[in-house]
Each structure stands twice: as C-alpha cells, then as structure tokens.
C-alpha positions in Angstrom: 0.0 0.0 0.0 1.6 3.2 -1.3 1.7 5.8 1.8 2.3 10.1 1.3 3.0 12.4 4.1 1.2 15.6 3.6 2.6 18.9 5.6 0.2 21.9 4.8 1.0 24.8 6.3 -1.9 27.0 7.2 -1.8 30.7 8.0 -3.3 31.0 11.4 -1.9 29.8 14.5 -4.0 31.8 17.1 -8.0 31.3 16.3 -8.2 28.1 18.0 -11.9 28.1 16.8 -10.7 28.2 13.0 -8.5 25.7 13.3 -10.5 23.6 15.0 -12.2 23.7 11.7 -9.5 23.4 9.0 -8.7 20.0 11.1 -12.2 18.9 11.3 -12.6 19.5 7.0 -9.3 17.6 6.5 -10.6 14.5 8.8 -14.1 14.4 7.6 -12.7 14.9 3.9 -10.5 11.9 3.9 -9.0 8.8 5.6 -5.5 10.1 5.9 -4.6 10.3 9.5 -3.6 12.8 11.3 -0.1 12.3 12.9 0.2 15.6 14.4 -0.8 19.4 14.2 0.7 22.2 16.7 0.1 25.9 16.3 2.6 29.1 16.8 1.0 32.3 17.8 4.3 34.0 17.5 4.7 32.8 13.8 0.4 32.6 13.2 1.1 29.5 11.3 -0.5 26.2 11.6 1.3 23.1 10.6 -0.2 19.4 10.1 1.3 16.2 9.0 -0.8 13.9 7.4 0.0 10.2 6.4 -2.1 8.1 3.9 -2.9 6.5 0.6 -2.3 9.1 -2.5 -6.0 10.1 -3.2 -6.8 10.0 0.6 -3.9 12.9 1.7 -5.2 14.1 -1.7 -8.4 14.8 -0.8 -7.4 15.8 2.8 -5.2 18.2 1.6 -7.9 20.0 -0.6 -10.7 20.1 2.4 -8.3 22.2 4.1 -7.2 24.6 1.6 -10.9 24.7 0.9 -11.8 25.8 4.4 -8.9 28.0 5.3 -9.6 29.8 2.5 -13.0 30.3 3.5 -12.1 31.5 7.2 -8.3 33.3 6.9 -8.5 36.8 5.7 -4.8 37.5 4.0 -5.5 41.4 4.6 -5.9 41.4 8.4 -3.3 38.5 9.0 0.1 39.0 10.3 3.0 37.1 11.8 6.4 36.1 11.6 6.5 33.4 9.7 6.8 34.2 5.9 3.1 33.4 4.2 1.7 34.3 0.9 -1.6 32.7 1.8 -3.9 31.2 3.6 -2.8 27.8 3.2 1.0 28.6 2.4 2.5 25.9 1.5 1.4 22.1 0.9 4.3 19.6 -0.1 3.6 15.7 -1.1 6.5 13.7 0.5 7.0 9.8 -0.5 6.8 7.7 2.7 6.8 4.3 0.6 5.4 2.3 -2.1 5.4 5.8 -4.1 7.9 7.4 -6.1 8.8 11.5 -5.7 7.6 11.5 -9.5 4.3 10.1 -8.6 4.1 12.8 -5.9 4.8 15.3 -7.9 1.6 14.4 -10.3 -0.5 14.4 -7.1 0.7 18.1 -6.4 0.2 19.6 -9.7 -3.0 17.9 -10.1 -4.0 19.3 -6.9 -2.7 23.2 -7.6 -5.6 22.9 -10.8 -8.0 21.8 -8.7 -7.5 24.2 -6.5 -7.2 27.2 -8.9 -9.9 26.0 -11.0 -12.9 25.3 -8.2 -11.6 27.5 -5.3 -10.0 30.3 -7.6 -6.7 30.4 -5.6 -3.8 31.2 -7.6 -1.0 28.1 -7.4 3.0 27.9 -7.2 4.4 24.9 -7.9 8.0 24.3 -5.7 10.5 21.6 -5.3 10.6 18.5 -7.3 7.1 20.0 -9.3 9.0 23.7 -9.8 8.3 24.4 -13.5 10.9 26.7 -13.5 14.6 27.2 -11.6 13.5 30.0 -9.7 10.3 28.3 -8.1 12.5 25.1 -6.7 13.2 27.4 -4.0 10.0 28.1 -1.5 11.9 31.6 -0.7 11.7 32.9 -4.4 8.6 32.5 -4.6 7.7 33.9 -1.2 9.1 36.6 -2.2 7.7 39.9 -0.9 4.8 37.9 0.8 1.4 38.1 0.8 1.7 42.1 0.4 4.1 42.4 -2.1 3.1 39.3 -4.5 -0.6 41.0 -4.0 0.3 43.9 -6.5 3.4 42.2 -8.4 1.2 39.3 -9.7 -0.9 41.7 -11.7 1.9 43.3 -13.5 5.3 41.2 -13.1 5.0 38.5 -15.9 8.0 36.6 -13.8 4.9 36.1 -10.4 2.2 34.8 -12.8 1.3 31.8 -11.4 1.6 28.3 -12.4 -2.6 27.8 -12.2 -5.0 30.0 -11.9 -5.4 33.8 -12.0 -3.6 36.4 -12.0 -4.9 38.0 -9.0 -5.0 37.4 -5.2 -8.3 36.6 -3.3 -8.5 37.5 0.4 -7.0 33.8 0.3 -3.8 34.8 -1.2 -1.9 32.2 -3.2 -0.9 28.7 -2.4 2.4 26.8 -2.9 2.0 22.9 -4.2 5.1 20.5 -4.4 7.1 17.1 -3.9 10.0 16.9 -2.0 11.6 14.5 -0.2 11.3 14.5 4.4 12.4 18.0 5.4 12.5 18.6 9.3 11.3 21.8 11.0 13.6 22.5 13.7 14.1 25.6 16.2 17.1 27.0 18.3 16.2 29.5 21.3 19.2 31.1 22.3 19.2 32.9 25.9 18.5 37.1 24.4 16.6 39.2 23.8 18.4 40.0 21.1 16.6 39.4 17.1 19.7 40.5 15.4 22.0 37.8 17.0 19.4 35.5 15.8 19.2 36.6 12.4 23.3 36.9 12.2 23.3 33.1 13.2 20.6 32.5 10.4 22.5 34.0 7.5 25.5 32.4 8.1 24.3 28.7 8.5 22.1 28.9 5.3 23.5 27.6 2.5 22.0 30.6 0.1 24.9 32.5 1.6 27.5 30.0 1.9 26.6 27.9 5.4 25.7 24.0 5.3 23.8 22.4 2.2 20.0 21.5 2.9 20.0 24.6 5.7 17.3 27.1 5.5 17.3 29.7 8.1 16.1 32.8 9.5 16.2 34.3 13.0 13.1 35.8 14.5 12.2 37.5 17.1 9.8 35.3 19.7 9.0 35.7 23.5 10.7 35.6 25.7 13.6 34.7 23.7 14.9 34.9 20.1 14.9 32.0 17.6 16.7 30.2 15.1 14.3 28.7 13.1 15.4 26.4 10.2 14.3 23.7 7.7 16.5 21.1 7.7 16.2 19.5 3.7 18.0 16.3 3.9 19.3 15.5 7.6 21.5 12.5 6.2 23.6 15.5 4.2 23.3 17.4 7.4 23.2 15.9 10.3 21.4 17.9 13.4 24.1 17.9 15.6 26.1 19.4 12.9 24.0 22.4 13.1 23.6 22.7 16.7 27.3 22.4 17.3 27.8 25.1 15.1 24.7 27.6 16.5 26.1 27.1 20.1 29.8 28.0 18.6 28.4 30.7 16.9 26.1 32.4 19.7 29.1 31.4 22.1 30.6 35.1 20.2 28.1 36.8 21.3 28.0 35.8 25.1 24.4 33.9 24.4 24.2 30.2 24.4 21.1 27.7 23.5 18.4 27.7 26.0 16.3 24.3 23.9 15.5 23.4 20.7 12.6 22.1 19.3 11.2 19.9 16.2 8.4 21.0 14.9 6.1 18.8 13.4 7.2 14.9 12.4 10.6 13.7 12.6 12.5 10.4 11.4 13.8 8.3 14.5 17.0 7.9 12.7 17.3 12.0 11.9 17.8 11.8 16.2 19.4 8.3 15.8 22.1 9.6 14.2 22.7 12.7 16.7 22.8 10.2 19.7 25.5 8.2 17.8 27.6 11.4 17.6 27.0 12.7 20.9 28.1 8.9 22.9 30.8 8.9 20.5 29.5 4.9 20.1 32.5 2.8 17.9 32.2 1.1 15.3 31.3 -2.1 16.9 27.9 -0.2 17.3 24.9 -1.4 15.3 21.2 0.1 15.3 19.5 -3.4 15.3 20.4 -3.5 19.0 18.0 -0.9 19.8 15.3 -3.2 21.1 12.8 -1.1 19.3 14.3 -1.3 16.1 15.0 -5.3 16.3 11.3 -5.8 17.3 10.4 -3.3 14.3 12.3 -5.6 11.6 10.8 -8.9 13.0 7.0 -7.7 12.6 7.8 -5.7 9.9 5.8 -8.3 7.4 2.2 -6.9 7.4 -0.8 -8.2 8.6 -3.9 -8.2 6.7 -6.3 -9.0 9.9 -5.0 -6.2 11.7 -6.0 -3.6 9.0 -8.8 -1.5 9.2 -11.6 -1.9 6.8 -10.9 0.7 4.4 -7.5 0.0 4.4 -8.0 -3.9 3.5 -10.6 -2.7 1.1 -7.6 -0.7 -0.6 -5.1 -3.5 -0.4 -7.4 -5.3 -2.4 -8.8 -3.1 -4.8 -4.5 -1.8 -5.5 -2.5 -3.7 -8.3 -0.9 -6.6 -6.0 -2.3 -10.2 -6.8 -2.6 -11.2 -3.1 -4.9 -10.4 -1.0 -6.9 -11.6 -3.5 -10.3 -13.6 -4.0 -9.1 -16.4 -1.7 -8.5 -13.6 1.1 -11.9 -12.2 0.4 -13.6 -15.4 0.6 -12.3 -15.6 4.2 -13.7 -12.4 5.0 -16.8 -13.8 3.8 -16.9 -16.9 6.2 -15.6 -14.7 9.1 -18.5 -12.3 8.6 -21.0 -15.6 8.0 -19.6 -16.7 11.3 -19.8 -13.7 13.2 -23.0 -12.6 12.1 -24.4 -16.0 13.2 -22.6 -16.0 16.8 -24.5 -12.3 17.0 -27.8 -14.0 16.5 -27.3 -16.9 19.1 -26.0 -14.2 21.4 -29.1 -11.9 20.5 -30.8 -15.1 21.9 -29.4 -15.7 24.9 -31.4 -14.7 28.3 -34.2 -13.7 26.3 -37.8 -14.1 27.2 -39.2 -17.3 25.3 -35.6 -18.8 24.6 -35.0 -20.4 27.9 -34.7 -24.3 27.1 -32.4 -23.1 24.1 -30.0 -21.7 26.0 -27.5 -24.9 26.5 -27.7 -25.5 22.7 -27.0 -21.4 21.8 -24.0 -21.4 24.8 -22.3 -24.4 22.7 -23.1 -22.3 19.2 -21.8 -19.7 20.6 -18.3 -21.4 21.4 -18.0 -23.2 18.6 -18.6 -20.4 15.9 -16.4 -18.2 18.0 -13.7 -20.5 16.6 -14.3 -21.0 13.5 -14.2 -16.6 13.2 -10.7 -16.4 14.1 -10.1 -19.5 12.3 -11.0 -18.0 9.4 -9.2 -14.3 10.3 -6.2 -16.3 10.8 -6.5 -17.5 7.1 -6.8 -14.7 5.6 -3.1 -14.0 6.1 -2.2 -17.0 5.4 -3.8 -17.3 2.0 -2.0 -14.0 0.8 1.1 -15.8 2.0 0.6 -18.9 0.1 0.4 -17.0 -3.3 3.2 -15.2 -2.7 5.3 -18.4 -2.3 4.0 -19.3 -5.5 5.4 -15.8 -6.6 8.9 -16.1 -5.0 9.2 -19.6 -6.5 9.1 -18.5 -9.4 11.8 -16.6 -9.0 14.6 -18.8 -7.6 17.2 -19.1 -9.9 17.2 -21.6 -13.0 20.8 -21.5 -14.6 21.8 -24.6 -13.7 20.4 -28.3 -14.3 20.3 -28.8 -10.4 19.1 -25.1 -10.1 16.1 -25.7 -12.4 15.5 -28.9 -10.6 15.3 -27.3 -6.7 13.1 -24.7 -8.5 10.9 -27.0 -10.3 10.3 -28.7 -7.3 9.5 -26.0 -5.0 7.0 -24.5 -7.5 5.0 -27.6 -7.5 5.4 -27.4 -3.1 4.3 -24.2 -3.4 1.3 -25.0 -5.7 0.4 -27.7 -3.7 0.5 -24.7 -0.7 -1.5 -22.6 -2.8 -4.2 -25.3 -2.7 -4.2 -26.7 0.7 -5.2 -23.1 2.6 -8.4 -21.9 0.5 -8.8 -26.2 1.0 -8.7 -24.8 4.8 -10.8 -22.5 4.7 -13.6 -24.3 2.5 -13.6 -27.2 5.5 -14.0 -24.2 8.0 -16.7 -22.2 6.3 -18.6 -25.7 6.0 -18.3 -26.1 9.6 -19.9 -22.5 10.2 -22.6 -23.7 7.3 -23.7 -26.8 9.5 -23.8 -24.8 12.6 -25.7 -22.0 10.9 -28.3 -24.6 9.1 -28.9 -26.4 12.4 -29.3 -23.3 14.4 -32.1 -22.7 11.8 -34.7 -20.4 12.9 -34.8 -21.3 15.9 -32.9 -18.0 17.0 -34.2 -14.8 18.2 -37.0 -13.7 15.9 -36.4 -10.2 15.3 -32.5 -11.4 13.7 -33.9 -13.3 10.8 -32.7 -11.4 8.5 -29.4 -11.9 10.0 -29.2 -15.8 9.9 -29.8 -15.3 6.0 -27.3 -12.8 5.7 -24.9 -15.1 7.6 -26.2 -17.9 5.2 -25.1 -16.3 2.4 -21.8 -14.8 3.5 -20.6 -18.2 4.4 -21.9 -19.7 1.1 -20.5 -17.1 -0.2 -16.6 -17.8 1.8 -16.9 -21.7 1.0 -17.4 -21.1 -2.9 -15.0 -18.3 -3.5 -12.4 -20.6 -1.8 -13.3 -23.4 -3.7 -12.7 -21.6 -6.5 -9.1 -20.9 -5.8 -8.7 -24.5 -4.8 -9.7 -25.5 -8.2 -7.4 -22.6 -9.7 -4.7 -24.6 -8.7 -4.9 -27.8 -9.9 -4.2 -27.8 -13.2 -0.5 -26.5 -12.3 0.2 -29.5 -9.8 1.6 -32.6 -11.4 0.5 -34.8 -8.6 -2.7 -36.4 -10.2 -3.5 -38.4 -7.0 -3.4 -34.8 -4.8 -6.1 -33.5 -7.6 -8.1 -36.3 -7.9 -8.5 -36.3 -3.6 -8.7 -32.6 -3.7 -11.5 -32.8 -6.4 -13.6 -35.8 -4.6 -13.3 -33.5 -1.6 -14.7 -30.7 -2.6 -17.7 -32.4 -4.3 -18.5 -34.3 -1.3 -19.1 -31.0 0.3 -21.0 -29.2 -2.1 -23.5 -32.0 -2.6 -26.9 -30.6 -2.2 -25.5 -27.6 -0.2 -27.2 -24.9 -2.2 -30.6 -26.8 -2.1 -29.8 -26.4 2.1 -29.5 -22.6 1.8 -32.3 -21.9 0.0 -34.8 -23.4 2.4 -32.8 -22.0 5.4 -33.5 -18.5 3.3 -37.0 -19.0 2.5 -37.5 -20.0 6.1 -35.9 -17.3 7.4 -37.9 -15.1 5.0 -41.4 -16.3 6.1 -40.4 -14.9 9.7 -40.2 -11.6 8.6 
C-alpha cells in the first residue's frame, strides 16, 4: 500500500476556533490520519502532517485549503513566519510504495483543482518547480502576501503556475514534492533578534553555510529563535547544526536555552545525533536498539489487523494477493460472526430459555471458527506469494532448475491446501448456521440469512481458488483427492440454503 506524508502549512496559529475547523474539514474529507498538528502564535502559522494512501492525503489536503480559504483573511493576517496565503504551502513527501515522481503528479493535479474550483492562484516548488526559480520556496515567497498581491498583476516573472492572476482574500498557495524535510528551532538565551538573524544568515546555505539549511532568526517571546528547515538531515546531520549555532552564539555571550522539532521527525534523523554525541564505535549497530529489532521482525504486514478501508484498498491496488481467496475468508468470518450475533441476541431472552444450553455451545464453537478463518486470511496471501517467489529462484543450472521446479509444484500444492482450509471451516460455520435454523431470536432473521449467504458465499469463492490450482500440480493423485473433496461437500449444499432463506424469510 503506497503511503504520502502531507505537511500543509496553514496561515493561522492563534484562532483556536478556525483551526478547529481546518482539522475537522481535512478528517471528515478523507481517511488520511492525522499524525500531528501544533500551532505558533508568534509565527500565526499552523502546521499538520498527514499520512495516507495518494488520493486520501489528496483529498485531505484540498478540504483544508478549501476551508482555510473560507475563514483566513490574508488582509488582516500577520506574523512572523513568511506566508503568501492562507494555506502557504502544501508539499507531497514519499513515505513508501510511491515514487517522488508520482508525488509530484498528485501536487500539480492538486494546484488545478485548486485554482480551477476554489480560484486560488498556485505555485508549484521543489521537485514539481516548472521553473529554476520556483524550486526554492523563498523565491517564490518573495515579498509575501503584500508584495506578491500587487506584483502578480503586472510582473509576468509572479504569474502563477494555475489559476489567476490576481490574489483573493486567500492569497496564493504553494504545491510540491520533496523528499522529508525537518522543521527544527534554536532558542538562544536574548533578547536579542539580530544575533538570531546573524546566526541564520551564516548557516544557510543561500549564503555560503551548510547544504540542505534554510534559516532565518526571528524575534519570539521571551527569547529569540533560530528557526530552520533542515532538507536532507542525512547530508546534514542535526548535531552538525547545533554544534555550530552554540559556537556561533558562544561570540556573542548567548548560548542555546532548547531546541525544538516542529512537526514529524524520522527516529534515525535523532538516531544519528545520539550516535555522535556517545561517541558509540564502530562495533555499534542500530539493530540492538530493542525497538528497532522488534520493528524488523514484525515488519511483514498483517492483513487481519487492517482496518476496513485500508484492507478494502489492499485489495482493490494492483498486488495479486490479497486476492479472492483472502476475500472469501472475510466472507466466512463475517458468516460466522453474524451467526454468533444471532445466538447471542438469543441468549437470556424471554421465550428462549430451554435453548440456552444448545446457543451457549453455538456460541463457542462459531467463535472458533471466526478467528479460524481471520487467521487465514493471512495466510492465503502468504501462500500466493510463495508461489510468486518460486518462481523466481534461480534456474541457470540443471540442479538449479530442478530445486526450483520442485518448489513450484510445493508451493502450488500450498497454494491449494489453505483456500482447501478455509472451504472445511466455512462448511463447519454452514452446519452450525443450518442447524441453528430459525430457531434464533426472531427479530434477527434477516441476519441468519445474511450469515447464510456470506458463508456460502466464503466456501465457494475458496473453492474456487482451490480448483485454480490444480491444473499447475503434477500430482494427479493430490487432484483427484482434492477434487472428490470438494464435491463431497458441495453436494446438495445450495438446495440447504435456499430453504434455510425461505424460512428465514417467512419470519419476517
């Protein structure tokens, strides 16, 4: 599953009421999650990090412009923080499964939506900069919010990448790809601003300090501040930085008071400062952290564990598992669940009492079966994927070919033997279900049929990939038992269902 960060920056950081508001529109627009959002007053800037699936950040990401733009007035905003408008700045940033290219076509097609439905003006910056001078967020902040609001009517060089060429109380809006870039303060112990802004200038790389640096120094209560965005952390380390701002403000008498990361931050951005600071050798290796060791051995993902949406996804993306056989032990899951609901549902009720010992064992037993079948749907995924990497053990030798050969046909054999699993377990569910009958509760008839046809539903569609198979298996004894199986347990199974439905039906 492809994941984007998204880090808009939003022009107000002291209206707790509006944003309230620009949250609320970015959570009910989308299923991104929010990982974190903090507002400045000093700066009046708001900034969220997002992480999701391409169209969800998408979408999340044009909810909010949408809404500050509706509640940020450019003309009555100030601050410290350079802003050209109510949502500043909004950059895509690849997390994984997604390329900075594919990024990039999420933010231009995001700066035309925007300027055609909302009438915002775009930039585009970074890796989605049309031109040299726009790669740079600074160039085309240029003058800010006041000074672009009377240079983009005239200046052919401010036209904007979408939209007109004219600013709404809105202001304009800057749309990009770039790769992780982390927000990260110095507060040094005066009063001060011009210390602060010495220290800024000569750590920036525009005027000859560290590469990947941006900084400016600003004037914040009740200290100054070093503020900075740090580009590529692996070029330039933290510590590097704040070695070199406590040397620096160490000429001026000051020294650091804290620093802070604003927003998101990688673990092995700080990693990499602890390393420096314990002066750890070279015997040192980060898969001791106990963290990171437990990280690496449950890194495999686990399709039970998802949410809906986000196994919905999984199965609707481009990757062959999960696939049907996955599905199909959804299906039984649900079948099995719904019916537990229903024996539940009959339980203590008024009417039910002499059923109660034979609903207490349902109970149990379909409880099983449930996670059973959630414990399958893994495994089927797995299964296919074995026959996947199989295929792709090497071949260039007679004995090669051989080992491969044979583990294809394992693997096959695999393939068959967990949707085989799951078709015995959803058949299980399908006996309980049929003898259970109507005898339930009867305001949950409606729900014995549904859990009728969802387990029907799990035994076929794993049948299916049984038979799917076969042909590829050489063995011709495994088939034929495979075969006789599965017709032994469809026999006269769909005549079942159908009077278990009608049944159910009449007790509407």
């Amino acid at each position: 599953m492809p994941l984007v960060e998204l880090v808009p920056n939003f022009s107000e950081g002291r209206r707790q009421d509006v944003i309230d508001k620009i949250l609320a529109a970015m959570k009910e627009g989308s299923n991104a999650k929010i990982l974190d959002s903090r507002a400045d007053p000093d700066h009046n800037r708001l900034v969220v990090t997002l992480v999701g699936e391409p169209e969800e950040v998408f979408n999340a990401g044009f909810a909010g412009i949408k809404t500050a733009g509706e509640l940020i007035d450019m003309d009555n905003h100030s601050g410290e923080h350079p802003r050209i408008g109510a949502t500043d700045v909004v950059p895509f940033v690849p997390i994984s499964g997604i390329t900075l290219e594919e990024c990039n076509n999420l933010a231009n097609r995001l700066a035309e939506k925007v300027s055609k439905e909302l009438k915002i003006p775009t930039y585009l910056y970074e890796a989605s900069a049309k031109r040299p001078d726009r790669v740079n967020l600074a160039n085309i902040r240029k003058g800010q919010y006041e000074g672009l609001k009377e240079a983009i009517k005239t200046d052919p060089e401010r036209k904007p990448d979408f939209g007109p060429s004219i600013l709404p109380k809105a202001g304009a809006t800057v749309i990009g790809a770039r790769e992780f870039l982390i927000a990260y303060n110095i507060y040094l112990n005066t009063t001060n601003v011009e210390i602060a802004k010495t220290i800024g200038r000569n750590i920036r790389h525009k005027n000859g300090g560290f590469h990947y640096v941006k900084s400016m120094g600003f004037e914040t209560k009740p200290f100054v501040q070093v503020s900075m965005n740090l580009t590529n952390y692996k070029g330039t380390p933290m510590h590097m930085v704040v070695d070199t701002v406590r040397n620096e403000a160490a000429r001026y008498g000051v020294s650091i008071i804290e620093t802070e990361v604003y927003g998101m931050i990688p673990v092995d951005a700080l990693l990499e400062s602890s390393e420096h600071y314990l002066q750890l050798n070279d015997k040192w290796d980060r898969s001791q952290i106990i963290e990171k060791k437990m990280e690496s051995k449950g890194s495999e993902k686990s399709l039970e564990n998802l949410s809906v949406n986000e196994f919905l996804s999984e199965l609707a993306s481009d990757s062959p598992a999960p696939g049907g056989g996955s599905a199909s032990c959804v299906a039984g899951a649900m079948g099995a669940g719904l019916a537990a609901m229903v024996s539940r549902l009959t339980l203590g009720k008024k009417g039910y009492e002499e059923l109660e010992p034979f609903f207490s064992e349902k109970i149990s037993q379909l409880d099983s079966h449930y996670k059973t079948l959630t414990k399958l749907i893994d495994k089927d995924a797995n299964a296919f994927n074995g026959v996947i990497a199989a295929f792709k053990l090497p071949k260039d030798t007679e004995d090669a070919k051989a080992k491969r050969s044979a583990k294809i046909q394992e693997e096959y054999k695999n393939a068959a033997l967990i949707p085989m699993e799951t078709v015995r377990t959803c058949k299980s569910v399908l006996d309980i279900i049929l003898e259970i009958g109507t005898k339930g509760n009867k305001n949950a008839m409606s729900d014995i049929a549904v859990a009728t046809l969802n387990t029907l539903t799990g035994l076929k569609g794993a049948a299916f990939n049984v038979e799917i198979n076969l042909p590829s298996i050489k063995d011709q004894t495994f088939n034929a038992e495979m075969k006789k199986e599965l017709a032994v347990i469809m026999k006269g199974l769909d005549d079942k269902v159908l009077k278990l439905i009608s049944e159910a039906k009449s007790k509407f």
